[in-house]
C-alpha positions as CSV (number, residue, x, y, z in Angstrom):
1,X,0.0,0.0,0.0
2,X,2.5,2.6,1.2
3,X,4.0,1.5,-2.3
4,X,1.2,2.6,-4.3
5,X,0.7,5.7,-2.8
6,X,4.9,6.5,-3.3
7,X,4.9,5.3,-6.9
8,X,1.5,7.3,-7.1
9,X,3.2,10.4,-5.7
10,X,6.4,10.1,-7.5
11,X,4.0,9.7,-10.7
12,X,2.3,13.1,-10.0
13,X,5.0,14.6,-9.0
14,X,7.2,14.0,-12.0
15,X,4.0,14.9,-14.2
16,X,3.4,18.5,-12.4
17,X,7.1,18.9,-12.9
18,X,7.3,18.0,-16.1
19,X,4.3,20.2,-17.4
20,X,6.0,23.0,-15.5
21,X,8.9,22.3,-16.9
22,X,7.1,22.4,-20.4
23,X,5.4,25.3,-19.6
24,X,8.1,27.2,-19.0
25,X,10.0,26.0,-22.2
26,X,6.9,27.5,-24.0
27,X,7.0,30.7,-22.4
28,X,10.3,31.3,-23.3
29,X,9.3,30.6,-27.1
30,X,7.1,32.5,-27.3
31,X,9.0,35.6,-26.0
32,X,11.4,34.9,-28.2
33,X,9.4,34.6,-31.3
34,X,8.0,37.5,-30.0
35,X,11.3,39.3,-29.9
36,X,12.2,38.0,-33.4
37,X,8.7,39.2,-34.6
38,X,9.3,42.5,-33.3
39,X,13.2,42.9,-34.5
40,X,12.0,41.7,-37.9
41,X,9.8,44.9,-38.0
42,X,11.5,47.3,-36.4
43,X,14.6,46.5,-39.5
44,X,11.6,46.0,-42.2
45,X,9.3,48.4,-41.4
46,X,11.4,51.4,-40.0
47,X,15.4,51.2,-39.6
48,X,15.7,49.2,-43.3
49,X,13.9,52.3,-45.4
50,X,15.0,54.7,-42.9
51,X,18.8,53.1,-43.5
52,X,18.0,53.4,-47.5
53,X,16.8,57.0,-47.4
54,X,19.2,58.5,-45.4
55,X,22.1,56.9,-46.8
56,X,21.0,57.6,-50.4
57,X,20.5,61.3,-48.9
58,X,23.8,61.4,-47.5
59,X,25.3,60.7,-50.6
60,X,23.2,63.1,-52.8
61,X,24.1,66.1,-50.2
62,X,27.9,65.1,-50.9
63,X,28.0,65.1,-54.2
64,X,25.6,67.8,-54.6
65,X,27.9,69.7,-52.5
66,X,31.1,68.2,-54.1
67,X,30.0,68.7,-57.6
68,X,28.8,72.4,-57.5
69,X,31.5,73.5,-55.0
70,X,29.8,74.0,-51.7
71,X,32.1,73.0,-48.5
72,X,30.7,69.9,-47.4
73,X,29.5,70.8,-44.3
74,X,27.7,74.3,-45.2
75,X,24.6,74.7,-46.0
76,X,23.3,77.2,-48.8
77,X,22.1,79.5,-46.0
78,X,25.9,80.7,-45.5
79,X,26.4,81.2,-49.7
80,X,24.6,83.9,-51.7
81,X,23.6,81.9,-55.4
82,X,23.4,83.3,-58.3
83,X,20.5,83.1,-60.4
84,X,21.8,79.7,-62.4
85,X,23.1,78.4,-58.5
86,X,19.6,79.0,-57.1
87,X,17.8,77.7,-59.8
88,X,20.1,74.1,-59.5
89,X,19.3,74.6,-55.8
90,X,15.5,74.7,-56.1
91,X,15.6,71.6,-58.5
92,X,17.7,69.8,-56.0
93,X,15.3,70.7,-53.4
94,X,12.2,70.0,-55.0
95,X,13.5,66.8,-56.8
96,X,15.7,65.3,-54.1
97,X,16.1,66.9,-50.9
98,X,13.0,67.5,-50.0
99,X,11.2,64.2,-51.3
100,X,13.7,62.2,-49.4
101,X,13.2,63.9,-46.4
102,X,9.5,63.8,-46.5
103,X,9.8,60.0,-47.1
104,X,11.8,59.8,-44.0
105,X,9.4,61.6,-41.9
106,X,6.5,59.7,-43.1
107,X,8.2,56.3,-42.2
108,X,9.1,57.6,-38.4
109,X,5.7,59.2,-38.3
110,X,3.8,56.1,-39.5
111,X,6.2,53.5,-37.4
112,X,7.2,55.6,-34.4
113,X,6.3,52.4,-32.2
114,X,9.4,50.8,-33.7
115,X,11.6,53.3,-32.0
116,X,14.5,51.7,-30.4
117,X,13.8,52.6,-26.6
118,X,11.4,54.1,-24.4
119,X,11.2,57.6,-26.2
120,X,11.9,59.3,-29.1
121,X,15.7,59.9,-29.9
122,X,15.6,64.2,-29.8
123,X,18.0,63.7,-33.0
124,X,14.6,61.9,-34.8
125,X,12.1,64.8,-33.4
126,X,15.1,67.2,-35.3
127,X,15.1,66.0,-38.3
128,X,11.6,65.7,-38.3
129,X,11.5,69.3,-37.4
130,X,13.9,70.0,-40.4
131,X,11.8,67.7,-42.8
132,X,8.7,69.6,-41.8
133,X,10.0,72.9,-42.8
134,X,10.5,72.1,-46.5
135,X,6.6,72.4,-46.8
136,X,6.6,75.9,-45.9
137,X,9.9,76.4,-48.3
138,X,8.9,74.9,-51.3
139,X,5.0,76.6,-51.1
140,X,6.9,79.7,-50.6
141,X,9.9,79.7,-52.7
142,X,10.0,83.0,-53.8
143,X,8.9,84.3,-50.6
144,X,12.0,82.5,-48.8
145,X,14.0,84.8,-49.2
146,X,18.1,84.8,-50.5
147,X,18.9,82.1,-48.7
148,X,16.2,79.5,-49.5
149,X,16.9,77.3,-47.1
150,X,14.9,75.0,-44.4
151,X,14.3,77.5,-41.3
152,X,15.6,74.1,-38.8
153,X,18.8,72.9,-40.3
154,X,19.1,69.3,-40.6
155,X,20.8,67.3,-37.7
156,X,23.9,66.1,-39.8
157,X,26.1,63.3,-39.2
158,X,24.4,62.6,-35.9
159,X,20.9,61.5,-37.5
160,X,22.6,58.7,-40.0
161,X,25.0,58.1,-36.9
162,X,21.4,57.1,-34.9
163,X,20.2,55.3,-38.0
164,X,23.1,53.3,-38.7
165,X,24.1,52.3,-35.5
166,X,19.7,51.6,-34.7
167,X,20.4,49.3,-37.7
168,X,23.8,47.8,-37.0
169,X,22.8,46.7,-33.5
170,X,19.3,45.4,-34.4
171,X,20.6,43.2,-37.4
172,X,23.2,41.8,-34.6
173,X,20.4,41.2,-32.3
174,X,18.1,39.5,-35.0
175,X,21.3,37.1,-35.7
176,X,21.9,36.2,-32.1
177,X,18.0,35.6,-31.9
178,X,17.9,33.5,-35.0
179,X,21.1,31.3,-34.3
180,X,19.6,30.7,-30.7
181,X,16.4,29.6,-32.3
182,X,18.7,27.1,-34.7
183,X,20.3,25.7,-32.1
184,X,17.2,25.2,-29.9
185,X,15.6,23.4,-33.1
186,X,18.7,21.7,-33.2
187,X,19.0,20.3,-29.2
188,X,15.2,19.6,-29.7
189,X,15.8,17.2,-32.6
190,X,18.5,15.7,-31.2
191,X,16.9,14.6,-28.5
192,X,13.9,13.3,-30.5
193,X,15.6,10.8,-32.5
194,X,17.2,9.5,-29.0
């Protein structure tokens, strides 16, 4: 009798811990699916187009400036044009510039839950400023004044430093998620064909 009732209490308790045991297991992947689900988006969704846009931007601005003899790091506020410099200025800004930088606002606008963190990075909120301020330039042109220029200037290096780096360390995180999930898949069949 005493036995039974061993065996019988040894049986439950090596069920109970074995479910919890399960159970646990399943917690953890599902917050690690979760995780994966949410890096996937955060590179798809915001830091991948942002990545595109700004580094496509980046190279515009430098060759823009490279080509037509700006220094790299001015802006046209400190140059006076000429009439021929303006009007390349204004079809950069309509046709590059400012499209890109609407795109870019858009995204982070549209996907601002995908910020990396708890709030928004003050070097996003400036450039969203900056990108913002083209719609008054460009349904003003002529009104802007010499300098025709954004009345916020746009963050610089420090915005596609944020972006790159936001990138760079999700895509690392994603791979460390995704080889854990390999080798979990891989100790799991392992142990199945045992």
């Amino acid at each position: 009798m005493i036995t039974a009732m061993v065996t019988a209490c040894a049986s439950i308790l090596i069920a109970v811990t074995a479910y919890w045991l399960n159970h646990q297991g399943e917690i953890r992947r599902s917050l690690r699916e979760a995780r994966i689900d949410r890096v996937g988006s955060q590179l798809k969704d915001l830091y991948g187009p942002l990545l595109v846009l700004t580094e496509t931007n980046e190279k515009a601005w430098s060759e823009y400036c490279r080509r037509y003899v700006l220094p790299v790091d001015s802006g046209p506020a400190e140059i006076p044009f000429s009439e021929a410099e303006e009007a390349r200025w204004r079809t950069w800004v309509e046709a590059v510039f400012a499209p890109r930088a609407q795109e870019m606002r858009e995204i982070i606008t549209a996907r601002g839950d995908l910020i990396i963190g708890e709030e928004m990075p003050p070097v996003v909120l400036e450039f969203c400023a900056h990108a913002a301020t083209y719609d008054a330039l460009l349904a003003d042109w002529d009104g802007a004044g010499p300098i025709k220029s954004t009345l916020i200037r746009h963050p610089g290096g420090r915005f596609l430093s944020y972006v790159r780096e936001s990138y760079g360390s999700l895509k690392a995180e994603q791979a460390l998620l995704l080889k854990a999930v390999s080798e979990a898949g891989r100790a799991g069949s392992d142990q199945t064909v045992r």
